[in-house]
Every structure is written in structure tokens, then in C-alpha cells.
Phi, psi and omega in degrees: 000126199273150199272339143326314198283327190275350191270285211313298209298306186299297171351277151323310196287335188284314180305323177291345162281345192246032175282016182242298175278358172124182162242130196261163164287087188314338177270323162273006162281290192325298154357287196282000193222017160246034142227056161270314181240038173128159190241142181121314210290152196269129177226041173275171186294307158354304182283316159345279186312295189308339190245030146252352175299336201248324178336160172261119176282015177245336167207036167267135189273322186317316226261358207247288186296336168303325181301313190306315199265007200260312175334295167304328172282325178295309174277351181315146180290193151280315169289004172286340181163130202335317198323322213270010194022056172080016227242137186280156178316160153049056208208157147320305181310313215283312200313322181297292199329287173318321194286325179298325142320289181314331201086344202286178177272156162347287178296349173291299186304314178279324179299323199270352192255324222255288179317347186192076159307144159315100177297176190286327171136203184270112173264014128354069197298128182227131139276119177213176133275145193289147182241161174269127186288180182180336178248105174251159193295349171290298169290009173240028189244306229254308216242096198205021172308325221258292172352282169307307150354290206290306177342274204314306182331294194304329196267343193231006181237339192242010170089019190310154152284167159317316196280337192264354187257354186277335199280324174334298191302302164328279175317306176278353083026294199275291214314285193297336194284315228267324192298175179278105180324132191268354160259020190289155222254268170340120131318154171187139215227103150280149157232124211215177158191158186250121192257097159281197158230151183326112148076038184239355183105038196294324193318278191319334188266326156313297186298321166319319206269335175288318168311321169271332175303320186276316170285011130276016164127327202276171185221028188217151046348139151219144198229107216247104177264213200260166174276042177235189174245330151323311186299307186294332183276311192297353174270300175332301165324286189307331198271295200268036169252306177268320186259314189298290165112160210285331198271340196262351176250018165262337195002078169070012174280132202305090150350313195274349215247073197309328155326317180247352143328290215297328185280356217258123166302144177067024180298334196230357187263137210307299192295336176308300212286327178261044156061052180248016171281105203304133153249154187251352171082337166177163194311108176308358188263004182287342202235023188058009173277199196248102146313123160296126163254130174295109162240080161165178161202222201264347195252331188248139172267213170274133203246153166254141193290350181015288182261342181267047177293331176299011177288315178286336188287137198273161173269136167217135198317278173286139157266020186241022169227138192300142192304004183270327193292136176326292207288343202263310190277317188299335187250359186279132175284152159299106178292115189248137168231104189263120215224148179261114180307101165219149174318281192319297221277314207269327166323297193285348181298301174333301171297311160316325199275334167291353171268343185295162183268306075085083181278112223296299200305002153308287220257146194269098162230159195239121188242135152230133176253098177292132173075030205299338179276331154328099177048012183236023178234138178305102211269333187323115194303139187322319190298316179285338165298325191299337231246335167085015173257019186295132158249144167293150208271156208298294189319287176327310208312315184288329166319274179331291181321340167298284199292339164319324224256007210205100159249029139244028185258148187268125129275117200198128167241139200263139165207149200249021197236102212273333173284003172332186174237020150275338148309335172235029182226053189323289211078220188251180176281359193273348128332156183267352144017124178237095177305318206268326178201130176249151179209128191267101144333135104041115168266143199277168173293145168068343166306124194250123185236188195311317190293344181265011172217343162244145176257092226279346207210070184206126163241037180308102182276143177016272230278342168295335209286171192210162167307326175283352172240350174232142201260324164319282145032266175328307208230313185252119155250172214257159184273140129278142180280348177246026182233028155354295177295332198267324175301315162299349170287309176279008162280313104026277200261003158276003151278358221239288177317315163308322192272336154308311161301307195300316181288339161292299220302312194302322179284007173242016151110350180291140159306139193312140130311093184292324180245165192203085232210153151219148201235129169259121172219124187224326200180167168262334170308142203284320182311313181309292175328313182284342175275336185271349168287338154282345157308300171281007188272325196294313188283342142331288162298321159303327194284039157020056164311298165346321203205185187259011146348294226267347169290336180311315193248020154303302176308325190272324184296316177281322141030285205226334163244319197262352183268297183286329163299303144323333127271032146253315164300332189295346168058051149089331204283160196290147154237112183312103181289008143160150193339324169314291175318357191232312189299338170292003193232013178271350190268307181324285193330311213291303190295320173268014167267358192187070166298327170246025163111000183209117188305336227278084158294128165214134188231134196199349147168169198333307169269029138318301197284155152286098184306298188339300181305298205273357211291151168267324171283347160283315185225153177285134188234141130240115203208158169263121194249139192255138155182182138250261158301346180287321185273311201314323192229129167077311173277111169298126183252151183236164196050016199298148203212325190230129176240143180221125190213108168264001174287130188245163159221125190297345189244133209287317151307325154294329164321296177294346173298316157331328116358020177292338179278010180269149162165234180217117170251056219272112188090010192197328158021298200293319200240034163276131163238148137250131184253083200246161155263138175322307226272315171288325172306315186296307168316324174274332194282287162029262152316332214257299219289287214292320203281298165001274190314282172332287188285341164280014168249285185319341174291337192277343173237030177250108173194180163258182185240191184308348176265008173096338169274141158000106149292325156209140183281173172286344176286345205255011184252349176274330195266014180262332210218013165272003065056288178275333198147291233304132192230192191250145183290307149274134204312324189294340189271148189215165190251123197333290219249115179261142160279146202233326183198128167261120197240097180231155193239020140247154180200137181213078162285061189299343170289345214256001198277165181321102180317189199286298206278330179298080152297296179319328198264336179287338179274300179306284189328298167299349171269346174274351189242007166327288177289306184284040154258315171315327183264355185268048187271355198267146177262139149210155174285128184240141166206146177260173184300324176275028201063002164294148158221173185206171172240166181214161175286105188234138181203172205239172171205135212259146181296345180288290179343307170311281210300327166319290205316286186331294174327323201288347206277137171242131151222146192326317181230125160351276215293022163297339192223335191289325177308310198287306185296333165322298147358258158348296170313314193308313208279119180294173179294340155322321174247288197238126190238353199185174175205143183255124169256118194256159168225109195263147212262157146233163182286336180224182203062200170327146160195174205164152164232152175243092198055078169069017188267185162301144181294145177220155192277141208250131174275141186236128200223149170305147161253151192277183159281355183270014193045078175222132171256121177314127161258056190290135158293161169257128154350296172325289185265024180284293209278347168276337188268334158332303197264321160352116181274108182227167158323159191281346189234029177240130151341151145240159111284153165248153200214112154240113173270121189258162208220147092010078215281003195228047169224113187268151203235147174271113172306163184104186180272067205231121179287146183249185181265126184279001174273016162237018185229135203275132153239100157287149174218180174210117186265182190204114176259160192295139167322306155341315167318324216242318194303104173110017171258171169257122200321307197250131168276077161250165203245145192244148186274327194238090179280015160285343209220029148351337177244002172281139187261326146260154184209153197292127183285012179235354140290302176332326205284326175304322195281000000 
């Protein structure tokens, strides 16, 4: 053993010592354990620093486990152990705390800062109601098999960093804790969701969260996908690829043996054969954990067990103790089912789980519902509802009958829409309502989301904008409707160029592109779908791929799009400096997009699609994919690169679902295009504006108040957030908990103001903004920390003035501002005396005047399909007016009159019609306003029903 290898070793044993306890002095640990493995060997902090200096940062274990534990030690709660002396996560003080603990010198501690940075932290948003705690860091120390598996799975086959599997051990962590302790003596049935985002990785956090619930006791999984079967095998596949693991689904069948292979799932699939399959080293129940039994598999959905019922039934040690009891639960194995919300299939689950012997108020189980707004919310039309004749729609019903049937199974559903209508439609309790906890994700690292094809934070005007400062710019181009064919021709033929750069990037060291996609969503009809695929088979046969026809307008296309974007975008990836370097690699493209002669996929249902063509796991697809709704929810298209999309919808979760072209592009940023219509960009960018707008107000109450309780619970989130439009869906329902005051010390309602056709009310506004424009006469220079500057109109005004102005505001909905103005009125000369108002100016565009005041700059903002204008602040002048230096009692506002941005306003000092202007605003109240208050004030309607989030309104009417 080499005196390197015996440093690595003493080093590991010591780390491996401190997985219980914490982090120790690491060099006398380290100490005490090296001659174990040679006498002699040097274990100063020094030699240290030299063997991590010269280390592989991809497969040295010294160097891979120090990431791991400083990672983990870094995300630890405060109650995981004295060790963290109180030091918030994710923070320098906690990095000092630890490094001080460790023991190491200086250079070490800076070696150790440069090499394994500090992550940003848990961005992990909780709604919760208070829980009894009960998954304490001891018990995911002692029961962490599955877990850790799946860890090591994510870290050595999909590339995880240390920060992305601690932010993971988090985000499910909140998850699992909020569920019912499974040996608890009471049933007690939580219900919660989970808000991601489209096409982000809700899978890897479910499946996290099913790996620690089976090492913490539960024993039954059911897993609720989407309603295809394409959406369920591809869940089913990930799930016994990272978590189940090659023993529990060969479970002891002879290897060596082609015959009993052959019934063994994954047999012909690529990743099996090359050992990418999380292994466990051995069957679990052999080492005392619970073996997972598969009651599906990649091919079968859930079947009825008829004579093979005892599959469901659980072993219990003792029988003369109930299966939940610890000594019972701990040895009993799991069951898992990954099931496709269809009536029949939920149906026969039902009928088996009333045949087990086995007593379902026993077993602790957990339905997680992927896509949770998707077929499992009561759909029943409003009149029968009205009418006291609501049925639950087939799917909820059978949902319910479940959690009827199981009162310790745990609900918790996933979704990426977070206004869906399980989320604002409790209904009762036997509803999915997630009374006990809502948890917000994270947006993960490397995702390309709303912010990253629109420019949701830019007040960058038009004429200024570049590929390099606008992400619109960059990523989306426009449709026209009555040029339809030429525009699908050119989306076309920059997929063709996209696919061309990735076999360039490859032959410059990048890893293979396994997929190569373009997704067509023109409609839901299946005729449409056959027409626009012969359509593009046409544009195809015509574009002279083949041969150099087709380069003059290939050359203009790189030119004229993937070349200025991409030399600015590429983010260090290879780029052709010009059409030559590319053109040898377009036939390739040509050829593998059109293995029989037709570029064409098209998926819209099951017996439609050739799976075997679109499966992504199995086989590399480059192919142009045609669909709708199929494509539409859930099912992940990889490698997707060109999106082309005309379809419109009115509803705002679908809009976003809609939404495939979000994901994780890794190697390729630079050449996603979407090819949208003005009407539709504008509508997503909208939505993209309310989902924001939504999780940064839940970020603002998932917090306690000085007694340790919840500031706002989840019954208490629909009518908090009613506020965007949202109402409760039947007119008879109202929602228990009125908000009476928000004492919060920023407020930006940018969803609430008057639509476009609310003239009158768009006129009262601006006439109501009067006195601040009037009082905002001084020009001054603003610049923010990154060096942006602007110039603004600035003035100061006394708060009784303000609170006029504020009163005088008409908005599309009330409670939008009345809670925040309740407040406000309130507040004595003691905290807040006065407000400074700025208005910012641009250097080019609108400008104009409004009712006889000085011209000032018209902010140009998307108008929605509701006629609606976002009325969003920018970053810039957020962060500039933040720092604006006032008085200890004085307010700032920021003040915008907002436009139509595809509306020309006549420039100059030329007056406009204010019954075409938006006055957006955003306050900033003194620190004082809010210290030592409570954020949310509410008055509950039916004090009969405190934890109801709806109540009927002509009993309410009564108390």
C-alpha cells in the first residue's frame, strides 16, 4: 500500500466515524486510524492539502467523500446536533462552525472553501400545519437503505453534484417528516402537495421521497401517473432503475439461466445490460431490510390478482401484534405500484385491496399522485353541485375509496401548476385537499424555465434589446398565422442545423447526444395531427437535406440565428465559426431524422404510436414529434430542441403544461428555439408572471410567528391567493378564512389592476395618481449594484396623502390591495410620516403626458387573452430604489404607467388617453412598520369548521 493510499484510508475511516456524530477533529481521528493501514504514514494537514491537490475530481473517494460530508454538514438542520451551535444551513457561520469542529489550519480551511463551495441553499418553500415531529436525523441515520442507494444511483450514474443530492436529502425530508409517523398507535391520514416546476424533475423528488417512506416504515406504494401509458412505463422504468434495483426485480431468479431470464423485466434494455441499474449488492431482506415487490411492471399496469392475492397480503412477525407495530413493520416487505389513473385499473386495486387478509387500518401507506391536478380532481359540473347532486368524477371517487379504505395511507401530490384545481377546490374531507402541508421546490440548477425564454424582469427597451440581453431575443421566434407553412419550414430547417451543431460539439469531446427532437403541438384532434404530419413529411421531401440545395438557406439561417446567438450563449460549448464547419454534418442529421424516409412521429394515442420508435430508454430517437395532449402533461421528451407551437387554450394550467419546452438542456441552451405565435407567447409569458407572483408570496408566509406557530396554514392559502382571480369553484362555497390584514413590507400587486376594456376604471386610476406624478418633479440618476443605471422622476409625499391616493385605486378584484390598505391606514407618524416616489424613466420609447403633468416614459408591458396587463417591476430598479437612502419613517414607492407594448403611443410631450394606462405600483414601507407584528390578520366565517377551508354560504350566513 503506497503512503498516498494508507493517508486516503485513515482519512475515510475517520469520516466514516463521524456519520453518527457529527463533525470531529478530523487529523486526530484520521490519526488513530492509520496504522491500521502502515506505520509511518504522514497525516498532516499538509500532506492532505498535496493529495487533494494532485486528486480526480470524478472518482477519488477521499475527495468525493469529504464533498459529500462537508455538503451535508453544511445543509443540517439546527436540531440535527449541538455540533451546529445554532448556525443557519447553508451559510458561512455554519462553514466556520464545521471547519472549527474539524479541526483543520487555515490552508486547509481555504483549500476546503475553494474546492467544496458553500451551496445557496434550501430553496424549499413549507406551508404547513403544525405536526408532531417524529423523523428525527437519528432515524434516517439508522434507516436510510433505500435512500442512500438511490443517493449513490443519482451521484455515480446521472452526475449529481454533493449540493444537488443535499438540496434533494432536503425538499423530501420536508416531505416525509409532515407524513404520520407509520408505527403511530392513532391512524392519522396527512394530505400535502408538492409544487414543481414543468418538465424540472418532480420524478427524482417523489421517487426520493418513496425511498425514505419504505425505510421508514411504509409498506404499501401506489404511485398515480398520468392517464397514458407511455406517461406509466416511463415512470415505472426510473422508478425500478434508481430505486427498485436489479435484486428486487430479478428476486432470486437463476442469471445464469436464458429461460428464467426471459420472464425478468429489461432484458433487451440497453442500460440493464450495461449494469446502470442501481444495485443493492444483495437481496434485502437478506441484510434485514423489506424487499420491494413490483405489482406492475414496464409493460403491465396493475392486473387483477384473483387467485394470486396473497401478493398483496403483508407477513407479520408476531400476529399477536398489529402490522405497524415496529417489531412487525420493520421486517415486513414492500409493496410498489405504479398505476395509471384509468377507472378500470383503480377499480380492480380497490377490489383486491377489500380481499387481503391482512387489515387495511394496519398498513401504513402512501399514494403519491403525479400530475395531481390530472383526473383526480372533482370535475362535476357546477349546477349539480349547486343542486346538492355533486358525484365525484370516476377517478377522485376511486382516489377517495382508497384513502377511505387505508387510514394510514398518506396523500401527497405533485404538481407543476400550482393554481390547478386541486389546489383551490378542497371540497370535503374525504377530498384531496392537501389540508396538512403545501411545499413549493426549489427551481433546480441547469433548468431552463419561464425566465429563460421570456423577459419576465427587463425593462430593456425594444430597440435596445440583443440576443445578448434578451432571452426572448434569443430563444423565441414568432409565428405568423398566415405564413404558417414557411415558418414551419424554417423551425425545420433550424432543427436540422441544431442537430448538426450537437455532432459538431461531439466530434470537439462533448458527450453523445443520445436524442434529437422537435415537438409540432398544433392541436388535439387526432385528423389534425395526420395532416400536419404529412404536411412536414412534404416539407422535408422537398427541403433538400440530402444533397447541397438546401445549403444557401441553411447558410442564412446559421448566419442570421444560431451564430449571434450562440456566440454569446454558448457557455464555453464548441461553436462553428461558420457554415462550412457544419455542412459535412447536415446529411448525417438527414439521415438519422429519417430512418425510413419519414422524419415524422406521431403521438396522440396509444394505438396509434410505434412505442418501440419514441421509447427514450431504450433507443436514441431523433425524430420530429407530432402530438397533443399526449405530449402535452408529463411525459418528458428528451432531447427536445425546437418546439413549434400554435395551439392555444384557455386554461392557465394547461397553457402551462403545455410548456415542454422547459427543462434541463445540458450542451445545447444555446440552440432551443421556440417558434410560438405573438398571442401565445404573450399568454405564457402571463401565466409564467402569476406563477412567480404566486411562489414568492408563499415564500413570504411559509415562515412562524413569535409562538412557534404557522403563519399561514394550507386552508388558509386559497383565499390568500385569491388575490390572482382565483375563486372557489362552486358558486355556493365561499372561502372559512377571510383575510382582514396583510402586514407585510413589501407589496407589489401586479396581477390585480383593471383590465384593458375596464376603461373607466383605468381613467379613475390615473386620475387618482395625479398628485404623485405631480409631486415626482425632481430628474435623478439611480444605478444598482450591477451597474445598471436609469434616470427617475422623484418626490416626496405625507402619508395621510398616500393613503388618499392608495384609497382612490380601483381593482379587478378587491381583496387585492384591501388587506395591505387596512394596514397601512393604521399605521401612526411614529413608524411611517412621509414616502419618497420614484418613476422611472427609459432612455428611448414612450413617453407622453398624463393629464397635464410632465412627459414621462410609458412602460410597454404583454397584454393577456383576459385583456390583462402584468404590471411587474424590474430587478434593476427594485434594488436601486432598495438602497435609496430616506428617513427612518419614510415609505418609498416606485410608480408605473404601463401600455400595451404592441400599441403605438405618440411620442413627446403630446397628451395620452389615460383609459389606455395601466399605474402600476410597488411599495417598500419603513422596517419599523412590520417589527414585532404579525403578518397575516384573519377572521374565520364558519367557527364551527376551523380547519375547513370551504364552508357552505347560507350555513355560514347563520353563525
Amino acid at each position: 500500500m503506497t503512503m498516498s493510499d494508507a493517508l486516503a484510508k485513515s482519512y475515510l475511516a475517520a469520516l466514516d466515524a463521524m456519520n453518527r456524530s457529527g463533525p470531529r477533529n478530523l487529523r486526530r481521528n484520521a490519526l488513530a486510524q492509520a496504522d491500521e493501514f502502515g506505520s509511518g504514514t504522514d497525516i498532516s494537514d499538509a500532506a492532505l492539502r498535496s493529495y487533494l491537490g494532485t486528486s480526480s475530481p470524478s472518482d477519488d473517494e477521499l475527495r468525493n467523500e469529504l464533498h459529500i460530508k462537508l455538503a451535508k454538514w453544511d445543509s443540517a438542520r439546527i436540531e440535527d446536533g449541538e455540533w451546529t451551535a445554532g448556525t443557519t444551513a447553508n451559510t458561512p457561520q455554519r462553514r466556520a462552525v464545521i471547519l472549527a469542529k474539524l479541526g483543520v489550519d487555515v490552508e486547509t480551511a481555504r483549500l476546503f472553501d475553494v474546492m467544496f463551495p458553500i451551496h445557496a441553499g434550501d430553496g424549499t418553500v413549507v406551508i404547513a400545519k403544525e405536526w408532531d415531529p417524529w423523523y428525527s436525523e437519528d432515524l434516517i441515520r439508522t434507516r436510510d437503505f433505500y435512500w442512500s442507494h438511490y443517493a449513490d444511483h443519482l451521484r455515480n450514474q446521472r452526475g449529481w453534484d454533493e449540493h444537488a443530492i443535499a438540496s434533494l436529502h432536503n425538499a423530501t425530508r420536508h416531505v416525509v417528516e409532515r407524513l404520520s409517523e407509520p408505527t403511530r398507535a392513532e391512524p392519522y391520514q396527512a394530505k400535502g402537495l408538492v409544487v414543481g416546476y414543468v418538465q424540472s424533475g418532480k420524478t427524482a423528488n417523489f421517487t426520493g421521497v418513496i425511498a425514505k417512506a419504505v425505510d421508514a416504515g411504509y409498506r404499501l406504494i401506489i404511485v398515480l401517473t398520468g392517464t397514458t401509458n407511455m406517461l406509466r412505463e416511463q415512470t415505472q422504468r426510473r422508478v425500478d432503475m434508481e430505486l427498485v434495483g436489479r435484486e428486487n426485480i430479478l428476486r432470486g431468479v437463476d442469471t445464469e439461466s436464458a429461460e428464467a431470464l426471459s420472464a425478468v423485466d429489461y432484458q433487451d434494455d440497453d442500460d440493464w445490460l450495461k449494469g446502470r441499474f442501481v444495485e443493492h449488492g444483495c437481496r434485502p431482506a437478506d441484510v434485514g431490510k423489506p424487499d420491494i415487490h413490483r405489482m406492475t411492471t414496464r409493460l403491465f399496469d396493475y392486473q387483477s390478482l384473483r387467485q394470486g392475492i396473497s401478493a398483496l397480503d403483508f407477513e407479520q412477525r408476531d400476529r399477536t401484534k398489529p402490522l405497524n407495530h415496529v417489531e412487525n413493520l420493520l421486517s415486513a416487505d414492500a409493496r410498489l405500484m405504479i398505476v395509471k389513473k384509468n377507472k378500470g385499473v383503480l377499480a380492480k386495486l380497490v377490489k383486491d385491496l377489500k380481499r387481503i387478509t391482512a387489515r387495511l387500518h394496519q398498513i401504513p401507506a402512501l399514494i403519491i399522485d403525479d400530475e395531481s391536478d390530472q383526473a383526480s380532481v372533482n370535475t362535476t359540473n357546477r349546477k349539480q353541485r349547486q343542486a346538492g347532486k355533486a358525484k365525484r368524477t370516476a377517478i377522485n371517487a376511486l382516489i377517495s375509496e382508497l384513502l377511505g379504505m387505508l387510514p394510514r395511507c398518506q396523500y401527497v401530490g405533485y404538481t407543476a401548476t400550482p393554481f390547478a384545481n386541486v389546489f383551490i377546490d378542497p371540497g370535503d374531507a374525504q377530498d384531496i385537499f392537501p389540508k396538512d402541508f403545501l411545499i413549493s421546490l426549489e427551481r433546480p440548477p441547469g433548468y431552463m424555465g419561464a425566465e429563460d425564454f421570456h423577459d419576465l424582469d427587463s425593462d430593456i427597451p425594444p430597440e435596445d434589446q440583443t440576443v445578448e440581453n434578451s432571452n426572448e431575443n434569443a430563444h423565441i421566434r414568432s409565428v405568423d398565422d398566415s405564413e404558417l407553412d414557411r415558418d414551419l419550414r424554417r423551425a425545420i430547417d433550424f432543427f436540422v442545423l441544431a442537430g448538426a451543431v450537437k455532432l459538431y460539439r461531439e466530434a470537439h469531446g462533448h458527450p453523445e447526444f443520445k436524442h434529437h427532437t422537435m415537438l409540432v403541438h398544433e392541436a388535439m384532434h387526432t385528423d389534425t395531427h395526420r395532416e400536419t404530419a404529412l404536411q412536414i413529411k412534404k416539407i422535408w421531401e422537398e427541403a433538400g437535406y440530402f444533397s447541397t440545395t438546401s445549403h444557401p438557406r441553411l447558410r442564412a439561417l446559421f448566419e442570421n440565428d444560431l451564430l449571434p446567438v450562440s456566440s454569446v450563449r454558448a457557455e464555453g460549448q464548441a461553436t462553428p465559426a461558420s457554415f462550412e464547419d457544419l455542412a459535412r454534418y447536415i446529411g448525417t442529421v438527414a439521415r438519422r431524422t429519417s430512418p425510413s424516409k419519414n422524419p415524422v412521429l406521431v403521438v396522440n394515442s396509444d394505438q396509434d404510436i410505434e412505442q418501440d420508435e419514441v421509447d427514450f430508454d431504450r433507443h436514441p430517437v431523433w425524430r420530429i414529434l407530432v402530438g397533443g395532449n399526449k405530449l402535452a402533461r408529463g411525459f418528458t421528451v428528451e432531447g427536445l430542441t425546437v418546439s413549434y407551437y400554435v395551439r392555444t387554450t384557455q386554461n392557465a394550467d394547461s397553457l402551462m403544461q403545455m410548456g415542454r419546452w422547459f427543462g434541463f438542456r445540458k450542451g445545447y441552451r444555446d440552440l432551443v428555439r421556440l417558434f410560438v405565435t405573438d398571442k401565445l407567447r404573450d399568454a405564457f409569458e402571463s401565466i409564467c408572471l402569476d406563477e412567480r407572483s404566486f411562489r414568492e408570496e408563499l415564500a413570504a408566509y411559509a415562515d412562524t410567528d413569535e409562538n412557534g406557530r404557522p403563519i399561514c396554514t394550507p386552508a388558509e392559502v386559497p383565499p390568500l391567493v385569491s388575490s390572482h382571480g382565483l375563486r372557489p369553484t362552486a358558486a355556493s362555497k365561499m372561502y372559512n378564512a377571510v383575510l382582514v390584514e396583510r402586514r407585510t413590507g413589501s407589496k407589489e400587486p401586479s396581477s390585480g389592476y383593471p383590465t384593458m376594456r375596464e376603461k373607466d376604471a383605468l381613467e379613475r386610476n390615473v386620475d387618482a395618481c395625479v398628485p404623485l406624478l405631480a409631486a415626482a418633479s425632481d430628474r435623478t440618476s439611480f444605478s444598482d449594484k450591477g451597474g445598471s443605471s436609469f434616470d427617475a422622476f422623484v418626490g416626496t409625499v405625507s402619508h395621510t396623502d398616500m393613503v388618499a391616493v392608495l384609497s382612490k385605486l380601483t381593482w379587478a378584484n378587491p381583496m387585492t390591495f384591501k388587506p395591505d390598505l387596512v394596514w397601512i391606514s393604521r399605521l401612526g407618524p411614529d413608524v411611517i410620516t412621509d414616502w419618497r416616489v420614484v418613476v422611472p424613466q427609459q432612455r428611448k420609447g414612450r413617453r407622453a403626458v398624463l393629464r397635464g403633468q410632465q412627459a414621462i416614459s410609458l412602460h410597454g408591458r404583454a397584454v393577456d387573452d383576459n385583456e390583462r396587463i402584468r404590471g411587474n417591476s424590474t430587478s434593476a430598479h427594485r434594488s436601486a430604489v432598495d438602497a435609496l437612502a430616506v428617513g427612518s419613517t419614510t415609505g418609498k414607492m416606485i410608480l408605473y404607467p404601463m401600455v400595451d407594448k404592441n400599441v403605438k403611443v405618440l411620442a413627446g410631450h403630446v397628451e395620452t388617453d389615460p383609459s389606455g394606462v395601466v399605474m402600476a405600483i410597488v411599495l417598500r414601507l419603513p422596517g419599523g412598520a412590520t417589527k414585532n407584528l404579525g403578518v397575516l390578520q384573519w377572521q374565520t366565517v364558519d367557527s364551527n369548521k376551523p380547519s375547513y377551508a370551504l364552508v357552505d354560504e347560507h350555513e355560514a350566513s347563520r353563525q
